[in-house]
N, C-alpha and C positions, 0 to 999 in steps of 0.2 A: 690536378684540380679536383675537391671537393663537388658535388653536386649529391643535392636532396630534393624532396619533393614535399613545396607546401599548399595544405588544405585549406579553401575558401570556405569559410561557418557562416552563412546568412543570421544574422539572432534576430529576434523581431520583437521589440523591448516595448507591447501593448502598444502596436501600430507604427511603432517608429522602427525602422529597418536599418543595419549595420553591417558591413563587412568584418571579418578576422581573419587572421593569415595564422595555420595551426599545422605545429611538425609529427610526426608521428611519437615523437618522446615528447610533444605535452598533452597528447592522449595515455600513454605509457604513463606518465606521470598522474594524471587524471584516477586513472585505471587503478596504478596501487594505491592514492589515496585513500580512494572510499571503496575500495574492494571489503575492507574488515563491517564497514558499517551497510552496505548494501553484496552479500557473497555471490546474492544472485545475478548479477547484473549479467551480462554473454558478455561472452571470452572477445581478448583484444586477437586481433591479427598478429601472425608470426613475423617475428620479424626479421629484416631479410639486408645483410649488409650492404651485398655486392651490386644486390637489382632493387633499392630502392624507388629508384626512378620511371621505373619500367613501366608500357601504358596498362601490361596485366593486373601488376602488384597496385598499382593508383586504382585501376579498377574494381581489385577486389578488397583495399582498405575501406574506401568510400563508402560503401553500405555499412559494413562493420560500426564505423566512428557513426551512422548516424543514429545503427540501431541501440547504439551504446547512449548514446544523446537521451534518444526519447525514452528509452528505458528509466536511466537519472532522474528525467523530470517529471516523469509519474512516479519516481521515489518518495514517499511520507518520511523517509527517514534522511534520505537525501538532502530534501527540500527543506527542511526545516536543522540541519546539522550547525550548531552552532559558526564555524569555524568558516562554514558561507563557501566549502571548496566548490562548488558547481558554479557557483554564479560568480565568483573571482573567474573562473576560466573564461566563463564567457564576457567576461566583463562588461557585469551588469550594477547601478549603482543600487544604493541600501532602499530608494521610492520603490523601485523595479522589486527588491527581492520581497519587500513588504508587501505589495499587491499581489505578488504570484502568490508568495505563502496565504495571502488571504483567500483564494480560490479553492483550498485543500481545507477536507473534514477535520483534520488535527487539531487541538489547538485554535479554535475557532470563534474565541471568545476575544481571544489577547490577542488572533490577528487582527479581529473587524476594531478591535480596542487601536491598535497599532497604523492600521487603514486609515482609519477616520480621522489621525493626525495630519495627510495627506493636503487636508481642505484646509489650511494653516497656510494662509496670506503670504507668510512665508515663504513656503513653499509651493509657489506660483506656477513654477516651471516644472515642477515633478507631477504636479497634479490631472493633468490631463488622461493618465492612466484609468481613473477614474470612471471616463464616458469610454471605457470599452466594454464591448457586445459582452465577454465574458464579467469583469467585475458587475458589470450590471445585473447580469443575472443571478449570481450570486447572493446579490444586495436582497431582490427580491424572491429571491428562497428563504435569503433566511428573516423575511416579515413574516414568512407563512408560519404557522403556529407550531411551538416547540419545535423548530428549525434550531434555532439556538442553544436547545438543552444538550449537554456535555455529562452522559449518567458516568461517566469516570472519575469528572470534575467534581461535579456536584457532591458526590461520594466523600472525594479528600475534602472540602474545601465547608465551612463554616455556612450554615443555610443564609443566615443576612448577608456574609459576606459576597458568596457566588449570587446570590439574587440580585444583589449591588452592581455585581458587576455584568450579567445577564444585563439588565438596565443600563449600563454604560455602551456596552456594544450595541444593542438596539439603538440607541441614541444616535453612536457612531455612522451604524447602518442607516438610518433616515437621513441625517446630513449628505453624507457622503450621494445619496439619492438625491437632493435639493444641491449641491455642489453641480453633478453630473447635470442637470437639468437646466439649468442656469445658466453655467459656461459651457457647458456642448453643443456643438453644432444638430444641425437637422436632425444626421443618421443617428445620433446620440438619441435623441427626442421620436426616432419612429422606432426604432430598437425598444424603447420600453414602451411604447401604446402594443406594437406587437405582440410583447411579454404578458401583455395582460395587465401593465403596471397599472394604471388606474385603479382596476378590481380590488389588485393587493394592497395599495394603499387603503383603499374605504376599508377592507375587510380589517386591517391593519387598525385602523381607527377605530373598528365599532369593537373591534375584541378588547383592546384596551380599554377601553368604556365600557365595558360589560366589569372587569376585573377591577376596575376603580370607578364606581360610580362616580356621580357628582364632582366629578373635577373637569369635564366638557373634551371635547374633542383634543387629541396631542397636538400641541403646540406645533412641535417639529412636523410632525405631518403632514401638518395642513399650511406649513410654508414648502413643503416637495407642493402640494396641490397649488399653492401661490405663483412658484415658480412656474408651473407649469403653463398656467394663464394666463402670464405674462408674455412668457417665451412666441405662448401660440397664439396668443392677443383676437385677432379678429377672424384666426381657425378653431379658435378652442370650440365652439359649436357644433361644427364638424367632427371634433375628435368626439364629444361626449354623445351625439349620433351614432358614430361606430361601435360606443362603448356598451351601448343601450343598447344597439340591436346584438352584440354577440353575448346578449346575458347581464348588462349591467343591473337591470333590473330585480334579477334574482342579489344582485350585490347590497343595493340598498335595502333590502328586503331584511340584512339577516341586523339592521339599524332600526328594524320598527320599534323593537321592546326601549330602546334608549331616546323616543321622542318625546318622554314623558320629562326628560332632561332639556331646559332652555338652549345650552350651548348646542347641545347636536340638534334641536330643531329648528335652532337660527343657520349651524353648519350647513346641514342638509337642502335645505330651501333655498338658502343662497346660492348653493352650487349647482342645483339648477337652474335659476332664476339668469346668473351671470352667460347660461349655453342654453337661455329659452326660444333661440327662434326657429321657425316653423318647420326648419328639418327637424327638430329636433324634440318639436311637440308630435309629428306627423307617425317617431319611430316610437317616443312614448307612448300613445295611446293606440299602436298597433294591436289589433287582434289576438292577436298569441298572448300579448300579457296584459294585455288593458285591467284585468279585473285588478291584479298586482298594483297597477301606477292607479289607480281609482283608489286603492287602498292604502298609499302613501302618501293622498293627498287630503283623504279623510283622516289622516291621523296627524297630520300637520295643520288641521283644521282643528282639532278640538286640543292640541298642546298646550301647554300653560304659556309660551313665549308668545307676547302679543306682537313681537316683528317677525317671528316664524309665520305667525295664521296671516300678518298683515301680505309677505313673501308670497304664501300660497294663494291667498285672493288674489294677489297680482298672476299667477301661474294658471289659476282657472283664466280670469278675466279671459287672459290672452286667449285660452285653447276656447273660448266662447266667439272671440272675435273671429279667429278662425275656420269654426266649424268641426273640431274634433273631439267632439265627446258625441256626437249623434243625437238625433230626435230625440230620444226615451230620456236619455240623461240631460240635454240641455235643462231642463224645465226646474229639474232639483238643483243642479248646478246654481243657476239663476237666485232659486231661492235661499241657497248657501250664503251667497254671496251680499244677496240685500240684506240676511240676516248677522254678517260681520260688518256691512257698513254699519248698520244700527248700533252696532257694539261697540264700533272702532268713533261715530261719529260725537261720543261725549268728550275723545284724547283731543281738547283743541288747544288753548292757551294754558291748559293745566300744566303748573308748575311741580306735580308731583315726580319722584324719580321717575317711575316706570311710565310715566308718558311724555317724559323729556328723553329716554329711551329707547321710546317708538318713535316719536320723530327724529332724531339722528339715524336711526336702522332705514325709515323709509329715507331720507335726504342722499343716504349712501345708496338706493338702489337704481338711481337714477343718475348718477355721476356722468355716466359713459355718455355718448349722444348714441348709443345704439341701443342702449338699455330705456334710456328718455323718450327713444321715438316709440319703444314698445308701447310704454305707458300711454301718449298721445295716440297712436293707432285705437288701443283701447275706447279710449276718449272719445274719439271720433267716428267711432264705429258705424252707432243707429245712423247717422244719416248718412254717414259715408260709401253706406253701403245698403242706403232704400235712396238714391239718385236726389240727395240732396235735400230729401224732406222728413222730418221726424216721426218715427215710429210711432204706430200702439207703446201706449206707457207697459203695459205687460210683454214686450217684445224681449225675450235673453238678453239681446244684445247691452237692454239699459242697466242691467247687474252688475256687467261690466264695465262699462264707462260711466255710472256712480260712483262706484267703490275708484276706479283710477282718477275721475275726478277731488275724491276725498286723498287720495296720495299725491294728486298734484297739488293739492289745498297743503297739504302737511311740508311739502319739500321745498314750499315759496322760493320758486326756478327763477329766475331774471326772466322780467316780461318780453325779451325777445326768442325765447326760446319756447314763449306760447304766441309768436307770432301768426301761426298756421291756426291754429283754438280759435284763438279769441275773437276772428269776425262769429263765430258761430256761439259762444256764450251768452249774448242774451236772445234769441232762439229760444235754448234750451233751460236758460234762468225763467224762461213763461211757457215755455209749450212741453216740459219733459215731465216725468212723474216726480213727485213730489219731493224728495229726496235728491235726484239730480236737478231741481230746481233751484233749492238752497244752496245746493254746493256751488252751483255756479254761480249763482249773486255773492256767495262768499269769497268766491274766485274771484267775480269782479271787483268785490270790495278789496279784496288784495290790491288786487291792478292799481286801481285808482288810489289806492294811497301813495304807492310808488311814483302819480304823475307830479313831476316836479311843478315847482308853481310857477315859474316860467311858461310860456309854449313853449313846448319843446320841437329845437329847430328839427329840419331834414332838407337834404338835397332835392328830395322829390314831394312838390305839397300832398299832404294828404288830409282827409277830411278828418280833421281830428274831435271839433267842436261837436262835429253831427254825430261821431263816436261814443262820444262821453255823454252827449245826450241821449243815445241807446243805450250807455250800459247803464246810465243812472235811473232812467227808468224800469231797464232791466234789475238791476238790482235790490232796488226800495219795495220792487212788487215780490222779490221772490224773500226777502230779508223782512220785511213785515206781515209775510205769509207765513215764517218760519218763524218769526218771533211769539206771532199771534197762538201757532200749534204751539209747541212748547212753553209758552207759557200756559197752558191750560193744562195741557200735560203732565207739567210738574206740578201745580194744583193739585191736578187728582193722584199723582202718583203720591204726593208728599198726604195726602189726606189717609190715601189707604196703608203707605207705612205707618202715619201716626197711629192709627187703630189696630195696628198689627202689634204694634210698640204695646200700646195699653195691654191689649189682650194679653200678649206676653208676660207683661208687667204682673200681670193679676194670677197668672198660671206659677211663673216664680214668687210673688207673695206668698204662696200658698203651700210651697212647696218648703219656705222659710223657714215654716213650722217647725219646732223641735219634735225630733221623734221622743218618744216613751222611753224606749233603751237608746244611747248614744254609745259610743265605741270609746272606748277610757283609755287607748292606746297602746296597749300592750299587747305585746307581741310574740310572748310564749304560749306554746304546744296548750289545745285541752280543747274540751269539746265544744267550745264557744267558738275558736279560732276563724273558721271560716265566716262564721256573722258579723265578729270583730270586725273583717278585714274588708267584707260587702258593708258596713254599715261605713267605714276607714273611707272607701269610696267614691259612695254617696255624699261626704260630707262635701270631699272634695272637689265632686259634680256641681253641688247645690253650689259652692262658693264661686266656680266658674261662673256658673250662672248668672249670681248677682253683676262679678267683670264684665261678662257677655253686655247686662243691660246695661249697667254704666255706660261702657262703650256706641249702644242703640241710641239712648236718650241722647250722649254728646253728638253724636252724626245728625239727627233728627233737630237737635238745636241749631248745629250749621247748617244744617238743609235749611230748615226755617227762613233763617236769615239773610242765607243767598237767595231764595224763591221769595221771600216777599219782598229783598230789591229789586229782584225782577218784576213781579206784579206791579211796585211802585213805581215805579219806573215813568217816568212823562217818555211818550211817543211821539212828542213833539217838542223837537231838534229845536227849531227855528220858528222865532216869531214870523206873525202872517205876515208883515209887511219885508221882514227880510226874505220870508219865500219869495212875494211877489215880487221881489228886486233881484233875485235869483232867478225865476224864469225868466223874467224882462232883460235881462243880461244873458241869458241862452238863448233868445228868440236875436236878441243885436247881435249876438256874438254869431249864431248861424248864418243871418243875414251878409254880417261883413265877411266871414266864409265862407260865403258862396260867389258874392264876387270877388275875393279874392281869390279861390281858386279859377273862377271864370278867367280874370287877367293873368295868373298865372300858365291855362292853356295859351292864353293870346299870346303871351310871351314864348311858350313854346313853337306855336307857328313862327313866330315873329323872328327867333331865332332861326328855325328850320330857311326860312324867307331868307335870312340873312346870312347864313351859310352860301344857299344856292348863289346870292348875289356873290358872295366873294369866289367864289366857285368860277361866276359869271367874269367877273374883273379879271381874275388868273387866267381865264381862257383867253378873252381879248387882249390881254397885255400881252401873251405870248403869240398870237396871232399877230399881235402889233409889230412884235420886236423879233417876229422871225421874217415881217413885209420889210422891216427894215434890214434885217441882215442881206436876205435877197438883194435887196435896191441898194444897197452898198457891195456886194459882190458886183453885181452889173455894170459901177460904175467905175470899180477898179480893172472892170476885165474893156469897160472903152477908155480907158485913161491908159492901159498899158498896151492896146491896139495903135492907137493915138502916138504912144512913145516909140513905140517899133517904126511906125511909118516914119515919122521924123527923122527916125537913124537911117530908117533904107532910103532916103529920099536925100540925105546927107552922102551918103554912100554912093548913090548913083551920079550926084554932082562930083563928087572928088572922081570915080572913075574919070569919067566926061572931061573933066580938068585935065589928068593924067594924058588921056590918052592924045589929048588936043596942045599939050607939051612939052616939051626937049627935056628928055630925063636925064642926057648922059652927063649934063651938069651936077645936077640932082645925086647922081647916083656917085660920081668924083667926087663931092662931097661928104657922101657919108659915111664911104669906104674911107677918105682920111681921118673921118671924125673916129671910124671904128678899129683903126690901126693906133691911134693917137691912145686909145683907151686901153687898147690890147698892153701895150709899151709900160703904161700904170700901173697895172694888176702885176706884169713882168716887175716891176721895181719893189709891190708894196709887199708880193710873198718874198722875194731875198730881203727885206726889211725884215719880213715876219722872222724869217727864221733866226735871224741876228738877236732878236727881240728873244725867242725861248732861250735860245743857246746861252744869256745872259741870265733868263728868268732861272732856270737852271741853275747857275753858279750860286747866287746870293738872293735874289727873289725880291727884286727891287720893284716898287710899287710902284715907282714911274714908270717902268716898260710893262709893267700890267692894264696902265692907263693908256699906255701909245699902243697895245697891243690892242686895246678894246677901241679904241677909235679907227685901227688901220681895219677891221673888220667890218665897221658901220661904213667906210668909204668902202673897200672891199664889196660890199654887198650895193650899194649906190651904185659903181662901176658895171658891174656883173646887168643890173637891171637897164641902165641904160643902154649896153652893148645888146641887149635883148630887142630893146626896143628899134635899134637902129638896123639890126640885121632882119627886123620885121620890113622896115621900110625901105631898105636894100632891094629887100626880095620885090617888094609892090612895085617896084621901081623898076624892076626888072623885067614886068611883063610887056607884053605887045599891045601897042597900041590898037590895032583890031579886035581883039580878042579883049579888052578892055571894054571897045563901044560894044560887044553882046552883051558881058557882064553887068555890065547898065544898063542895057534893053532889058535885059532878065528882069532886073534887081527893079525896073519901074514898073513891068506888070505884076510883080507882087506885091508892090506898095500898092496897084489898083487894085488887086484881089481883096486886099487888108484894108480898103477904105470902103469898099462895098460892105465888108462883113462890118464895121465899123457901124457905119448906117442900119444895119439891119439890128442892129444891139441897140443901136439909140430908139429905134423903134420900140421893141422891147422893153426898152428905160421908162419910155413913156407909160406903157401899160401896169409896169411893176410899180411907177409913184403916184397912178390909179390908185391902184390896191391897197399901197401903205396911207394914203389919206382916207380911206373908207377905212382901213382897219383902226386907224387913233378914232375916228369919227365913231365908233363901236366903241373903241375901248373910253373915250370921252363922255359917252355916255351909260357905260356901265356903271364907271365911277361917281355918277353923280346920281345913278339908281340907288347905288350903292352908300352913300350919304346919308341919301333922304330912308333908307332903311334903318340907317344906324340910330338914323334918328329918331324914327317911330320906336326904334327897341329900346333909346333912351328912355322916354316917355315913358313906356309899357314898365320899364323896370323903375321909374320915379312911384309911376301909381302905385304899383305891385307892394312897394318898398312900404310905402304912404299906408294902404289898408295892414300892409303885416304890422304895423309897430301901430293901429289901431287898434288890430284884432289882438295883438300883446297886451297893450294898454288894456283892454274887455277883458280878457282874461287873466290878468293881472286882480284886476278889480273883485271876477267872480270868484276865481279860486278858493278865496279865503271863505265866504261862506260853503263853498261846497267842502273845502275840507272840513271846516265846522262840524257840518250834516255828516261825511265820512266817521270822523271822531267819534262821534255819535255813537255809529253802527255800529260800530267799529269796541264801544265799551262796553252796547248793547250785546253782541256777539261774545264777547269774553263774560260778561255775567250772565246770560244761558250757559255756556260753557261750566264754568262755575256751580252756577245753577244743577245741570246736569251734574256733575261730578259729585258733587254732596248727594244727590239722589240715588247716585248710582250704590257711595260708601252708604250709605243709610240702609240701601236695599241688602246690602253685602253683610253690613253689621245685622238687621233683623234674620238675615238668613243664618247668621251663624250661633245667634239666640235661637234660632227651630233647632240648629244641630245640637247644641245644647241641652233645648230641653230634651230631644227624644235619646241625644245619651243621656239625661238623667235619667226619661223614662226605665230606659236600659237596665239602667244600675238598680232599680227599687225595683223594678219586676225581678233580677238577679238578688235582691237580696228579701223579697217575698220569696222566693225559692228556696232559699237559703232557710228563711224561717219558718217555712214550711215543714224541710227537711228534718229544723232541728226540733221541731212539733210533734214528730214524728217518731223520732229519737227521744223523744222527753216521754212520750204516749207511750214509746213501747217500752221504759224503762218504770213509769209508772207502771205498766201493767207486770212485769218482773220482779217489781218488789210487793205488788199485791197479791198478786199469785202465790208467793210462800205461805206456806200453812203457819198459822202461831196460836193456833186452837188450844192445843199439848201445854203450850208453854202456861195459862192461866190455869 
């Protein structure tokens, strides 16, 4: 018999683990394959016919086959050899050899090219390869800058061409990072925070953003950062805390020059706004780099993206509520911040894009309830944190919960999600500074448009009328304080753009003037050329110019128009007598709400009352019905005292009979009757058997029938004969010994009549008890009635005043929405108002910029003609200077 020795190969195909069974000639075989394409590899073991099996020779193959293995697959020339001999050995499939080869410098364009097919839905089951420790890292080397460049490739290969495809594998490479993050488990997801992944991604983003301006943060990218905050949902805080304190900071950092770009100062702001809580303000504004995040957020402050600065107000806000930016800085912080409310508070009902915009970017930053309580924390801060009573108007704290007041205004949340707010809105609609005054009557005014015109029900009464009566007066004082300022406001501000406008007006009148020499537009070489081209300019300045004002005077006409509807404006909503019918309907409506909540507590006692009562019934009843179960026990245990006596008192008579008797009669008797019996069973088993011995032959169903009756007499016999050899035996005894058996058998029947009595005794105490306990429980129940019936009552009234207090409120509603309406159109043409003030101020400002590049250009081109004054001077003096004296 044959025997050889086969090698166990462990292969470990990117965490999934496999046996092989491998003979020494398909390593032999192995060996010459790729011996021509790798000469280096170490020599195979000799080989050895006789003692293959030997434990030496296994011994010392062993290492050989493995130093041979790893040799192979730190092969470059191995690993990527067409013909795939290493990886057919180990047989490994074509995901497997795609991912390894993607591991190796080679070729490293077409493997991350060939990788990245990997994340192909398709290919579901291969993909896992993916989130391993090693592809991973890979992934992110090569984000790191000119990781990718191939000076070989690039060399052969066409510069758009290989750029193209540089860009395809980075593509590859980010996917494949957003795959792995997604569908990888934990250690998939702490393998890259380990790595630094975070870092390289941002750094990833801002370098591509450096090299293609204006096209915003990569897409791809910033769905790996998508992925990520999904995955880690209510840890991501935590992770971007770790990230900050080992240098993240310095990462953001090399993103400042690209805030001056919308996308990455909405990017930026956002990704930290979504990981803002307090660990994670605590690591930012850490000593070691505080000056660094002070300087990320001053430049997220003056960016052009009004949802970036609106982000970063929200980011100070918070570090205000908190307490981290320290004494010296709160103060500027604060004033920061009142000065973006002011800027941010014109964005309200304007229909312009960029302030439909800004409200979507804010409505998105509150989504979360962890991101929305941030904002509310804000909010609530001045008194939340002076025990209940409102600050100094100059206190930090109001900077921030203005300005989050102005972002809860803008993100109009469902009024249960300012359930915690709003008892404190009007408070702060009359007692806050000036600015969080407004907003919160604007806030109320939100509210209250939302209250349906119904009363709106609830399980639990609440003081709704007396609410609405707070926040309407809260409102009307902070909304007509605020209408009153801005309307005077815009007054003066529209007065001093119109005279900025004239002055303007009169500065380019003047400027309209034709010059003396104009520029005749030509464009060839000669000593005029550069005045040509400064006068070419100018012209072009001067005609801006006139565009600039065109454009002042139209802003200034819609300002106009919006500001004097406002000035024009009636202040008065509602005639006096529908006011007076409006307070008269809030003093009823209060009234019937106060006793209706009063009945509504009654009824809460009422019920509490009626609880206990049934409470009280269930006790007595079972008190009842457990005196009763007793007293039916008791009376089954003397009824069955009772039956015992009887029997033994029957018993001791028949002794007594017996023994005073002639039994031998008795007993000749019963001995024939039991012989007579015996004789029938004798007859009816030889019947039986006759009976099978037939059923047997043909299976006749008459002897099934005679065979089922011989069994029921059978069994009649049997018991009879039981019964007879019982009274044999009684018969059999001695008359003496009979009369003890009856002396016995009567002092036990006396034993069992005493105990008898002493139970009836007992009986009697026990249907005490069960008449006292129905006597309890009888009048539980009629406790119990007469409550249900008060709580009838209680719930008729209850019912009676709600559908009055409905009816009043039915009634008032309508005028107070009226009044609402009002506010409500009043609030949007300030708004309005504002907004043309604001473009009006924007247009005369870009008429100053205008004219001072006119200025520009006519000082530039007095230079110019200066110059050529100069050149014209010194060539007059060149031609005068020749002598021509000679010549006359």
């Amino acid at each position: 018999l044959k025997s050889w020795s086969v090698y166990l190969l462990e292969v470990n195909d990117f965490g999934r683990k496999f046996i092989l069974e491998k003979r020494f000639d398909d390593f032999n075989q192995l060996h010459a394959d790729l011996k021509e394409i790798e000469p280096g590899m170490p020599p195979l073991p000799e080989k050895k016919f006789m003692a293959s099996t030997d434990a030496s020779v296994v011994a010392e193959r062993k290492p050989a086959f493995e130093k041979i293995l790893r040799y192979l697959l730190r092969s470059d020339a191995v690993v990527h050899e067409k013909g795939q001999t290493l990886f057919k050995f180990l047989e490994l499939p074509t995901a497997a050899v795609v991912a390894f080869r993607y591991l190796f410098k080679t070729q490293r364009i077409s493997a991350a090219r060939q990788c990245g097919k990997l994340t192909d839905p398709k290919l579901e089951k291969e993909a896992y390869r993916l989130g391993h420790p090693a592809v991973l890292k890979t992934c992110l080397r090569l984000l790191e800058e000119g990781a990718l460049k191939d000076p070989d490739q690039e060399a052969k290969a066409d510069a758009a061409a290989f750029a193209a495809a540089v860009g395809e594998a980075e593509t590859a490479v980010v996917e494949m990072l957003r795959f792995a993050l997604a569908s990888g488990n934990e250690a998939t997801r702490q393998f890259f925070l380990q790595e630094k992944g975070l870092g390289v991604l941002l750094r990833y983003i801002f370098r591509k953003g450096k090299k293609e301006p204006g096209t915003g943060p990569d897409q791809r990218a910033r769905g790996v950062l998508n992925a990520l905050i999904k995955v880690e949902a209510d840890h991501f805080p935590a992770v971007m805390a770790d990230f900050l304190q080992k240098g993240g900071i310095s990462d953001f950092q090399e993103g400042l020059d690209l805030l001056q770009c919308s996308g990455f100062a909405d990017f930026i702001s956002k990704l930290l706004w979504i990981a803002w809580d307090l660990q994670v303000q605590q690591v930012f504004f850490a000593e070691a780099h505080r000056q660094e995040a002070l300087g990320l957020l001053s430049k997220l402050f003056v960016c052009p993206s009004k949802g970036a600065r609106v982000c970063a107000g929200l980011l100070l806000a918070n570090a205000l509520c908190h307490a981290q930016l320290g004494d010296e800085r709160e103060a500027q912080a604060a004033q920061g911040l009142r000065q973006l409310t002011e800027e941010m508070a014109c964005c309200g009902e304007s229909q312009e894009p960029e302030d439909q915009e800004v409200r979507t970017f804010v409505a998105g930053l509150g989504q979360s309830a962890e991101r929305f309580t941030r904002i509310l924390t804000c909010a609530q801060a001045p008194w939340q944190q002076n025990h209940g009573q409102l600050p100094d108007e100059e206190h930090p704290l109001w900077a921030g919960a203005t300005f989050s007041l102005w972002c809860l205004l803008r993100m109009r949340p469902d009024p249960a999600r300012l359930a915690d707010l709003r008892p404190a809105l009007p408070a702060v609609a009359q007692g806050g500074p000036p600015r969080a005054r407004w907003l919160a009557g604007e806030l109320l005014l939100q509210l209250q448009l939302q209250v349906s015109a119904q009363l709106p029900s609830s399980n639990s009464p609440e003081a709704i009328v007396e609410m609405s009566i707070q926040e309407r007066g809260a409102l009307e004082f902070a909304l007509q304080e605020m209408f009153q300022h801005t309307r005077s406001g815009l007054h003066s501000q529209l007065s001093e753009s119109s005279q900025v406008i004239e002055t303007q007006q009169r500065l380019i009148e003047e400027r309209q003037q034709p010059l003396p020499i104009a520029s005749n537009g030509s464009t060839s070489d000669g000593w005029h050329q550069p005045l040509e081209a400064a006068l070419a300019k100018l012209k072009t300045s001067r005609q801006e110019l006139s565009s600039a004002l065109a454009d002042a005077e139209r802003q200034r006409k819609s300002a106009e128009t919006a500001v004097r509807e406002v000035l024009e404006m009636d202040n008065s909503d509602l005639s006096q007598a529908e006011d007076q019918t409006m307070d008269q309907q809030l003093q009823s409506m209060r009234q019937t709400e106060a006793e209706y909540l009063a009945r509504c507590h009654e009824q809460e006692q009422q019920s509490s009352a009626l609880r206990s009562q049934e409470e009280e019934v269930a006790s007595a009843n079972a008190a009842m019905e457990n005196a009763e179960k007793v007293l039916q026990e008791m009376r089954s245990r003397i009824a069955s005292y009772e039956a015992d006596i009887s029997t033994r008192q029957r018993d001791v008579q028949n002794k007594r009979t017996m023994a005073s008797s002639d039994m031998q009669a008795a007993r000749n008797h019963l001995s024939t009757e039991l012989d007579g019996i015996k004789q029938k069973q004798t007859k009816l088993r030889e019947r039986a058997l006759q009976l099978q011995a037939e059923m047997q032959g043909d299976g006749s169903s008459d002897a099934s029938k005679e065979m089922d009756r011989l069994k029921v007499e059978a069994g009649r016999l049997k018991g009879r004969a039981a019964e007879l050899t019982q009274e044999l035996q009684a018969a059999s005894i001695d008359p003496q010994q009979l009369e003890q058996q009856a002396s016995a058998a009567e002092s036990a029947v006396q034993h069992l009549a005493e105990q008898r009595d002493q139970l009836r005794g007992e009986l009697q105490g026990l249907e005490e008890e069960h008449s006292q306990a129905r006597s309890d429980w009888q009048q539980a129940v009629s406790s119990l009635q007469h409550a249900r019936q008060e709580k009838e009552v209680a719930d008729l009234q209850s019912s009676s005043l709600r559908r009055q207090l409905e009816g009043q409120w039915t009634s008032w509603h309508p005028l107070w929405s009226k009044r609402l309406q009002a506010w409500r159109l009043r609030s949007q043409a300030l708004a309005k108002a504002a907004r043309g003030a604001e473009l009006l101020a924007k247009a005369a400002q870009q008429a100053w910029d205008q004219l001072r590049r006119e200025a520009e250009l006519r000082h530039q081109t007095l230079a110019d003609v200066e110059a050529l004054q100069h050149q014209l001077a010194a060539l007059a003096h060149d031609l005068s200077s020749i002598e021509d004296s000679i010549l006359q």
